[in-house]
C-alpha positions as CSV (number, residue, x, y, z in Angstrom):
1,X,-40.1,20.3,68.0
2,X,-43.7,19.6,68.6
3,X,-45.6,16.9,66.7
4,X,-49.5,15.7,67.0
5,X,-48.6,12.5,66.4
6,X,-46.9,10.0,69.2
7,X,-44.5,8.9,67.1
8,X,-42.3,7.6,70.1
9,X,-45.9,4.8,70.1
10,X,-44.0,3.3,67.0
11,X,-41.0,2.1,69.1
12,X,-41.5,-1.7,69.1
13,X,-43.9,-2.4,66.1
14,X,-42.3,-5.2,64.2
15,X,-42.8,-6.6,60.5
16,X,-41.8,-10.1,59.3
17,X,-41.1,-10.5,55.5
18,X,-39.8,-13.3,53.5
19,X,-38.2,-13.2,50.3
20,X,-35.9,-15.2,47.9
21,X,-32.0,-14.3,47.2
22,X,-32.7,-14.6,43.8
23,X,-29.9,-15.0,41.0
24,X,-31.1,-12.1,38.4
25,X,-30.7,-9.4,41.0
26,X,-27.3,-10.4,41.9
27,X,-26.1,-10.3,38.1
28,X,-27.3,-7.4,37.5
29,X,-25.9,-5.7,40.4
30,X,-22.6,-7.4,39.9
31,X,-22.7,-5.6,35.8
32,X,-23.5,-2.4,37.9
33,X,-20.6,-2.5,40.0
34,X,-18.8,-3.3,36.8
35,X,-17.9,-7.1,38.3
36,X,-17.6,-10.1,36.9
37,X,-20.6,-12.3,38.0
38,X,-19.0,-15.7,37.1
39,X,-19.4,-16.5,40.8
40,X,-22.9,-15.9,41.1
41,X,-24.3,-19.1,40.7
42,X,-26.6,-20.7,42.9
43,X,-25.7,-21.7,46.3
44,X,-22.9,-19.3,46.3
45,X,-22.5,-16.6,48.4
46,X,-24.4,-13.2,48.2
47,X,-21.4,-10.4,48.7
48,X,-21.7,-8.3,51.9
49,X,-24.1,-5.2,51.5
50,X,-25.8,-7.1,48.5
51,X,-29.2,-7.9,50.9
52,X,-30.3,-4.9,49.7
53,X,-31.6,-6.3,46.8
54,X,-34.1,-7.9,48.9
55,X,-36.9,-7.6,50.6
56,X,-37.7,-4.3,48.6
57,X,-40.6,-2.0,49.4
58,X,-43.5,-2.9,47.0
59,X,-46.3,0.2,47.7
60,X,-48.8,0.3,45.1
61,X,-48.8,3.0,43.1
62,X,-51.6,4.9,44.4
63,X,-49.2,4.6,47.6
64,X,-46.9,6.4,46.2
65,X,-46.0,9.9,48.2
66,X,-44.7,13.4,45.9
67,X,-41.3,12.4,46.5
68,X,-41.4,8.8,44.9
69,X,-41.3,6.9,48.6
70,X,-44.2,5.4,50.0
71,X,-47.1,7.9,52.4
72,X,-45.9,8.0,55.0
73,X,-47.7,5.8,57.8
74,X,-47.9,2.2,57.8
75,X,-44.9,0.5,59.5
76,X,-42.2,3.4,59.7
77,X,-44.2,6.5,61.7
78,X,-45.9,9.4,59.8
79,X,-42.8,11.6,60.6
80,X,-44.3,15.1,58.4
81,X,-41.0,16.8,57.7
82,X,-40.1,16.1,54.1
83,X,-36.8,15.4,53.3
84,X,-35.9,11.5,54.3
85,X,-32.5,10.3,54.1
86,X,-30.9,7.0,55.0
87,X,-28.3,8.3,57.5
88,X,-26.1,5.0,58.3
89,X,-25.9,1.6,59.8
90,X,-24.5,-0.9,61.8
91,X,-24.6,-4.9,60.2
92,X,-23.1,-8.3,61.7
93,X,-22.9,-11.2,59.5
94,X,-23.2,-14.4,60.8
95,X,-23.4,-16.5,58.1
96,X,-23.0,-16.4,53.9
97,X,-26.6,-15.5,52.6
98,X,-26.5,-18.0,49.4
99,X,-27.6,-17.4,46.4
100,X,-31.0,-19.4,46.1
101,X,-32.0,-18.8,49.8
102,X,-35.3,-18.4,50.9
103,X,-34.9,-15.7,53.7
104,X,-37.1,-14.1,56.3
105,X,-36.5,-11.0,57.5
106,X,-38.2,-9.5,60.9
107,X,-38.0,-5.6,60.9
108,X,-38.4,-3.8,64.4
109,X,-38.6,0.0,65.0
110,X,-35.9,0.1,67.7
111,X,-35.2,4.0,68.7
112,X,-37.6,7.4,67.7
113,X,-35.1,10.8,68.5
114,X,-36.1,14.0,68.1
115,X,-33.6,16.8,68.3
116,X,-33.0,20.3,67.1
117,X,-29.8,20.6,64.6
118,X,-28.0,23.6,62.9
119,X,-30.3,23.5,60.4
120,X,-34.1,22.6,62.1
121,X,-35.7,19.8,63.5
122,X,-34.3,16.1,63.0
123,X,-36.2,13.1,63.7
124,X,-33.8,9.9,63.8
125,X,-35.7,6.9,63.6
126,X,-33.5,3.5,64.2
127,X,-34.9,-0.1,62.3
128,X,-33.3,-3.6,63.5
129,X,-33.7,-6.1,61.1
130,X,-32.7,-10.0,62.0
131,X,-32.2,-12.2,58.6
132,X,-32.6,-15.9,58.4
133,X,-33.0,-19.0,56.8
134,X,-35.1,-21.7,58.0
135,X,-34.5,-20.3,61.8
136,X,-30.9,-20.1,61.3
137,X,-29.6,-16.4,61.8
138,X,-28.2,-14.8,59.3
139,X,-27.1,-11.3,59.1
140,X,-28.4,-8.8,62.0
141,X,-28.6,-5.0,60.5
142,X,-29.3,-1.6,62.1
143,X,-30.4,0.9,60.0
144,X,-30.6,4.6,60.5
145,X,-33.5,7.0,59.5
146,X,-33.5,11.1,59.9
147,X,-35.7,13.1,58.7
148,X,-35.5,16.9,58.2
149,X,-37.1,20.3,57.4
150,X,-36.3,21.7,54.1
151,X,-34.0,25.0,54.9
152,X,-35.2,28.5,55.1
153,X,-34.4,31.0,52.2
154,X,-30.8,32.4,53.1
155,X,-29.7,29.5,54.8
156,X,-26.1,28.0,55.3
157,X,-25.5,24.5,55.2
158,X,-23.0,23.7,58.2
159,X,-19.5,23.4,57.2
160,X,-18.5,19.5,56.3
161,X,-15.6,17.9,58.1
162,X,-12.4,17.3,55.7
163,X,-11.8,13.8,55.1
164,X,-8.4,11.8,56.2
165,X,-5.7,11.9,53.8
166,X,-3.9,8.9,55.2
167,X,-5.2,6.2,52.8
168,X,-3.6,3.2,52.1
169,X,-5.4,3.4,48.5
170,X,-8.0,5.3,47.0
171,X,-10.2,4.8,43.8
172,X,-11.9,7.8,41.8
173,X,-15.8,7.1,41.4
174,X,-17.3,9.1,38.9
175,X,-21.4,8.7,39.2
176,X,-23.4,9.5,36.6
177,X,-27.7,9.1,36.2
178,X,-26.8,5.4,34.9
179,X,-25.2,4.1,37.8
180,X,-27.8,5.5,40.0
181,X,-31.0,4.4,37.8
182,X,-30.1,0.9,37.7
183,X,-28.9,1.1,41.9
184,X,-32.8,2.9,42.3
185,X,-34.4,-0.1,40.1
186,X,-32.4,-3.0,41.6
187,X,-33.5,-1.7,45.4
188,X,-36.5,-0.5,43.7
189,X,-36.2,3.0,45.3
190,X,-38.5,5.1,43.9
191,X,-36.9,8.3,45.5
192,X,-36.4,11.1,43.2
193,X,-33.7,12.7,44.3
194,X,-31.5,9.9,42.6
195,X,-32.9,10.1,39.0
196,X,-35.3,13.1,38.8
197,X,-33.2,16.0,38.7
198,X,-36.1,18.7,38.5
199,X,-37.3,17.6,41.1
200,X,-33.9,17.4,43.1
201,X,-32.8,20.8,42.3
202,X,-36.3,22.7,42.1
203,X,-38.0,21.1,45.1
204,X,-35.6,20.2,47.3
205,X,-32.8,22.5,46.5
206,X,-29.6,20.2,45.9
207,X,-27.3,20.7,43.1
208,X,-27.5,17.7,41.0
209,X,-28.7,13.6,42.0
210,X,-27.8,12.5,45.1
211,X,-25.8,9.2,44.8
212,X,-27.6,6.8,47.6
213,X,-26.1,6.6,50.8
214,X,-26.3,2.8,50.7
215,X,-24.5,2.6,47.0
216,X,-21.8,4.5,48.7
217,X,-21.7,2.0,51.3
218,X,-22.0,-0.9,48.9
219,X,-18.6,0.7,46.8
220,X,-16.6,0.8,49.8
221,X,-17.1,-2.9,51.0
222,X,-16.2,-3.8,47.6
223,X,-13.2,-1.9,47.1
224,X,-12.1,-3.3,50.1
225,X,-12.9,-6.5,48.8
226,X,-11.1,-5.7,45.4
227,X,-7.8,-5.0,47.5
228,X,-8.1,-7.8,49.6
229,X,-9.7,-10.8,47.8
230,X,-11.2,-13.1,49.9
231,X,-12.1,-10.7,52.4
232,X,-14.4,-11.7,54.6
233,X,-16.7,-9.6,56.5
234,X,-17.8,-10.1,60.2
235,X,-19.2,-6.6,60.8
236,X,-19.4,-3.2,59.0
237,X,-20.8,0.3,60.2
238,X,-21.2,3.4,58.2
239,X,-22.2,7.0,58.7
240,X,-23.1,9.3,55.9
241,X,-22.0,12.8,56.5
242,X,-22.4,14.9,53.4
243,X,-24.1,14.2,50.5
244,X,-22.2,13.1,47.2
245,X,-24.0,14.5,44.1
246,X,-23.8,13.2,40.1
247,X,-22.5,16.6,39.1
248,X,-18.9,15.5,40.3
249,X,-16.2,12.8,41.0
250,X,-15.6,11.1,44.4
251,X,-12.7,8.8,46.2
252,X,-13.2,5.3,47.6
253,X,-10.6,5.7,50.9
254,X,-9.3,2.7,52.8
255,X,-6.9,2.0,55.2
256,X,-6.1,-1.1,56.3
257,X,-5.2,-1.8,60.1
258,X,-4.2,-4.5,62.5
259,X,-6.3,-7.8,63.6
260,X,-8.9,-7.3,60.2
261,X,-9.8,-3.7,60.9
262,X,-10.2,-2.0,57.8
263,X,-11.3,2.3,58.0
264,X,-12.9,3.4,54.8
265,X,-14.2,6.7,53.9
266,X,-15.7,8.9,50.9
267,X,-13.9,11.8,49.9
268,X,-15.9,14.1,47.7
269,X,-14.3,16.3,45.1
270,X,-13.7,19.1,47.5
271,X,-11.8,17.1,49.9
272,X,-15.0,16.8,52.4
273,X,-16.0,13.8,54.4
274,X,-18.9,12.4,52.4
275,X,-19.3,8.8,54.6
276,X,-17.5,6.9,57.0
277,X,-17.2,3.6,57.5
278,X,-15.4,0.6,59.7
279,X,-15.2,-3.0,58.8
280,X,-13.8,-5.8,60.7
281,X,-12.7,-9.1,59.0
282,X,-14.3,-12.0,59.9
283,X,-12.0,-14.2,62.0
């Protein structure tokens, strides 16, 4: 894959943010998830995954790109193939982010590969982010990037891997445009392949709304969480591997291991390996 741009000359560029761990976003959220948010006062603890609320993009509208995300440019490189996805992550929490918290968070583009998959060119792009409060670290995240070509007229998707059937529970999801409108407006993703489903189907060719790769993520840590209460997490890791669409049910997989390891998965309704994940317990 050949590209005018050196996008490998973003490796290193770093932003600092700050932000607040504001109460409102947590509620809502927590009514989202369809939890009880009793808890969620101030000074007590954000739930694991729930940082996402924070430190959202804020392009101006005139910023705005065709497929609701920010031009591209600007901190992440100008990667031109269209279809952006947020492929996985690796997080460490080191301490509770509170409710109330100011927070500063300093974003680093870590990794730029390029490589040629099944179905075209790939561009992975990597983003470390360190959270704190008041030089005290927080939560230390990895997150994931690919981009990718649209696919040629005619052409086959690669065959998904099945998911485990070993589960030591399993809970049926079934999305709807709802539960992905209020996830897009909390994280104030303006992507439309979660709510605009012309677009999703007509442009980009996918059968219904995509559920968000980090929603997926969030369900898992909290179904873990519903089995276990008082579950704490030390460190978490996902992969998305097929995408999960509003057009059908899916299964929240875990399986719960030795010394706080839990495996999770997504199963969609066909059986298939939709995302993976691993959490240890905090000791």
């Amino acid at each position: 894959m050949s590209d005018p741009i050196d996008l490998e000359a973003w490796i290193g560029r770093s932003e600092t943010a700050d932000d607040e761990a504001a109460r409102a976003p947590a509620l809502a959220l927590a009514a989202t998830l369809d939890r009880d948010g009793s808890g969620l006062g101030r000074g007590d603890a954000l739930p694991p995954l729930w940082h996402w609320l924070y430190f959202t993009p804020k392009a101006l509208s005139s910023e705005i790109g065709a497929d609701g995300h920010p031009k591209r440019g600007g901190f992440l490189p100008p990667v031109t193939l269209p279809r952006r996805m947020w492929a996985g992550g690796r997080l460490e929490f080191h301490q509770p982010i509170l409710i109330g918290d100011a927070l500063r968070r300093t974003s680093t583009i870590a990794d730029l590969r390029r490589r040629e998959g099944r179905s075209g060119a790939l561009v992975f792009v990597t983003v470390r982010h360190e959270i704190e409060r008041a030089g005290v670290s927080l939560l230390s995240e990895e997150h994931d990037i690919v981009y990718r070509d649209l696919p040629g007229a005619g052409t086959r998707a690669p065959a998904a891997e099945m998911a485990p059937t070993d589960e030591s529970t399993a809970r049926v999801v079934v999305p709807d445009p709802v539960l992905l409108f209020r996830y897009s407006a909390l994280t104030f993703n303006g992507h439309r392949i979660h709510y605009d489903r012309n677009y999703v189907t007509g442009i980009e060719g996918y059968p219904g709304l995509i559920v968000h790769g980090p929603l997926i993520a969030t369900l898992l840590v909290d179904e873990a969480r519903r089995q276990r209460p008082g579950l704490r997490v030390g460190r978490f890791e996902f992969k998305a591997l097929h995408p999960i669409f509003d057009i059908h049910r899916f299964e929240l997989c875990c399986r719960f291991g030795e010394a706080g390891r839990i495996d999770l998965w997504a199963r969609d309704h066909e059986g298939r390996l939709a995302m993976s994940a691993l959490l240890h317990a905090a000791a």
